[in-house]
C-alpha positions as YAML, in Angstrom:
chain: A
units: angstrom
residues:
- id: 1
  name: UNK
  ca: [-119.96, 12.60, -4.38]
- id: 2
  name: UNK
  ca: [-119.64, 9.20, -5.89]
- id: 3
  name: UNK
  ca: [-119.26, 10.17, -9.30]
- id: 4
  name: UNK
  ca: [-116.23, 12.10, -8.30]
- id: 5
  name: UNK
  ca: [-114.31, 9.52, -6.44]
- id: 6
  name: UNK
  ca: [-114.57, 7.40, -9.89]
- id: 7
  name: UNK
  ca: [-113.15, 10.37, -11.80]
- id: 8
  name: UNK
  ca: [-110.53, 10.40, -9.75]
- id: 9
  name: UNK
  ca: [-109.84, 6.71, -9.85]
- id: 10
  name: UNK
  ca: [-109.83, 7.29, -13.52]
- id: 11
  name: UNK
  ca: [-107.76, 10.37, -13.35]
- id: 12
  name: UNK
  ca: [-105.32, 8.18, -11.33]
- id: 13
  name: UNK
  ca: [-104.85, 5.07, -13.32]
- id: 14
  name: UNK
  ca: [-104.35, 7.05, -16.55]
- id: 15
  name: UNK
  ca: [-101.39, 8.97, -14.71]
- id: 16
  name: UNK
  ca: [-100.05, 5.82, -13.47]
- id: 17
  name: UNK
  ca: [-100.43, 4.07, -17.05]
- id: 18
  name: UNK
  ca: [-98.60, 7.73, -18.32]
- id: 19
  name: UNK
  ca: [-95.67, 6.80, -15.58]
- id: 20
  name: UNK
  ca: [-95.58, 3.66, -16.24]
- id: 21
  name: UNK
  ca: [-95.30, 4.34, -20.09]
- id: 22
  name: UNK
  ca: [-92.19, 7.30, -19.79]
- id: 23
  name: UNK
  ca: [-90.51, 4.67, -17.61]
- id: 24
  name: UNK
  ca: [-90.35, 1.85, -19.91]
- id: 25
  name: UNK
  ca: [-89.11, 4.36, -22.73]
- id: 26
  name: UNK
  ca: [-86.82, 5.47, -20.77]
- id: 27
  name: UNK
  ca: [-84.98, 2.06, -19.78]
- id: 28
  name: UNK
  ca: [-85.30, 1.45, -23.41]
- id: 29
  name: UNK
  ca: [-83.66, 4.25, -24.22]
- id: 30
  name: UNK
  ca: [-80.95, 3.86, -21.92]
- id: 31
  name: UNK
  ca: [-80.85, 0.51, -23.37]
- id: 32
  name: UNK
  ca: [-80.21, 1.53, -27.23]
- id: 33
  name: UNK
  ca: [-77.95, 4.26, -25.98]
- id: 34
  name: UNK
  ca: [-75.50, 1.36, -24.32]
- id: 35
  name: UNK
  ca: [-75.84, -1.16, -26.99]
- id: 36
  name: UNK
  ca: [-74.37, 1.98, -30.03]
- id: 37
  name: UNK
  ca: [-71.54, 2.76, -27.89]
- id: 38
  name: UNK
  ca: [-70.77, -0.65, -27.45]
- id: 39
  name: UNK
  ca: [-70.93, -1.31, -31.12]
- id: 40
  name: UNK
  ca: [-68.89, 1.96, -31.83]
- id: 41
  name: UNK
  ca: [-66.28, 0.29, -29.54]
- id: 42
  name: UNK
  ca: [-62.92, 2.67, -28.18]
- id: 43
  name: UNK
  ca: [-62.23, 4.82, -31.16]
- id: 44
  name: UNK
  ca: [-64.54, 7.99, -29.92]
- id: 45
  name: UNK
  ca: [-63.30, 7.14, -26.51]
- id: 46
  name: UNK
  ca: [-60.34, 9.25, -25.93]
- id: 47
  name: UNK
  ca: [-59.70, 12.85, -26.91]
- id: 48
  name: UNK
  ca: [-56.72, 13.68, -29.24]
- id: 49
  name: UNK
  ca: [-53.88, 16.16, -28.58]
- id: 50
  name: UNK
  ca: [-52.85, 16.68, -31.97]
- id: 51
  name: UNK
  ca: [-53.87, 20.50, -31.77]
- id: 52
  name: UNK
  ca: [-50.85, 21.14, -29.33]
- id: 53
  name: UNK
  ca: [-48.57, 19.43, -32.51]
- id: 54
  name: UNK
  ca: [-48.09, 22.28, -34.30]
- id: 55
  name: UNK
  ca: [-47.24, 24.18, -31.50]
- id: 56
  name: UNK
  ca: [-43.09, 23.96, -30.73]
- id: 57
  name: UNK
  ca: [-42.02, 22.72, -27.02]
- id: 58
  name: UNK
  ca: [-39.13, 25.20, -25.80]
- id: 59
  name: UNK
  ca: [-37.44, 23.68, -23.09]
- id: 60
  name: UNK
  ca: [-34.41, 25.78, -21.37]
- id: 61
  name: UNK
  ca: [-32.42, 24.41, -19.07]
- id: 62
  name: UNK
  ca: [-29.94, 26.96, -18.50]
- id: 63
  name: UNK
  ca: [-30.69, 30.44, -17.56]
- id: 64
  name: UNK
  ca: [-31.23, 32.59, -20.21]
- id: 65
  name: UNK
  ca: [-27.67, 35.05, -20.50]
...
């Protein structure tokens, strides 16, 4: 019964090294991800309109007769 409670202690610090691991990729990750955008600066920011250029604005007015 011994043997088993150290296989489990083994078991558990391998998961917690795996957890451990993902998280610190992750942050790093997260970290790279912030630090391209930054250098890419504001010109992917914003979403151009210049499909609805070719496209002429009718504006009435007056009822149409």
């Amino acid at each position: 019964m011994c043997t088993w409670k150290k296989i489990l202690k083994v078991v558990a610090i391998i998961a917690a090294i795996a957890a451990a691991a993902a998280a610190v990729y992750l942050v790093i990750k997260k970290i790279k991800e912030k630090k391209e955008l930054a250098q890419a600066g504001d010109v992917e920011s914003f979403v151009s309109c210049s499909c609805l250029d070719d496209e002429p604005i009718i504006v009435e007015d007056q009822p149409a007769e």
